[in-house]
N, C-alpha and C positions, 0 to 999 in steps of 0.2 A: 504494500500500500504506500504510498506516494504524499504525503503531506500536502502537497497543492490539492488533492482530489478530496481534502477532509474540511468540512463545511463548521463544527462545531462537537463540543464532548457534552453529552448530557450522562449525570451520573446519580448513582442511587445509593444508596446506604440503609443499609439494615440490620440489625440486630436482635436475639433474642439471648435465655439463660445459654443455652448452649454454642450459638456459634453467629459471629461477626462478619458480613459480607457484603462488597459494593459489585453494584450491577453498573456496567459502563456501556455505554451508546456511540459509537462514532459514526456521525454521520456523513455522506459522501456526496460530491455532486453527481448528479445522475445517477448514483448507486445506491442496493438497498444498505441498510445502516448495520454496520458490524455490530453485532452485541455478546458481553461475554458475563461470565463472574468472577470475581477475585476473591475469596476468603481471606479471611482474617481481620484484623483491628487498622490495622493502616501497611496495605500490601503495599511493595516494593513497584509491580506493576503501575498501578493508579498514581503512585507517586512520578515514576518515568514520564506516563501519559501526559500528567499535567506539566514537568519542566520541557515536554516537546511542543507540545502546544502555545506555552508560553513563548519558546525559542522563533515559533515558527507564526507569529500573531495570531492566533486561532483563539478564538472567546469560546 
């Protein structure tokens, strides 16, 4: 996937007694929207997304 083709991150978070998890959206121009889950409290992943995003001016 190619950065110029990712439109926006929409992200979700959720938690319960047993387990911590963010649901991530990237959306694409003209494509359908990648979506995945990360587990945990504050994944390694989600953290990347957002300093590339930032890198790359993507709100």
């Amino acid at each position: 996937m190619a950065w110029s083709e990712v439109t926006e991150l929409n992200r979700l978070s959720g938690a319960s007694v047993f387990m911590t998890f963010h649901r991530v959206e990237i959306a694409r121009h003209g494509l359908r929207p990648l979506a995945f889950l990360a587990p945990g409290v504050k994944p390694p992943l989600v953290e990347a997304l957002l300093n590339q995003l930032a890198k790359n001016g993507i709100r």
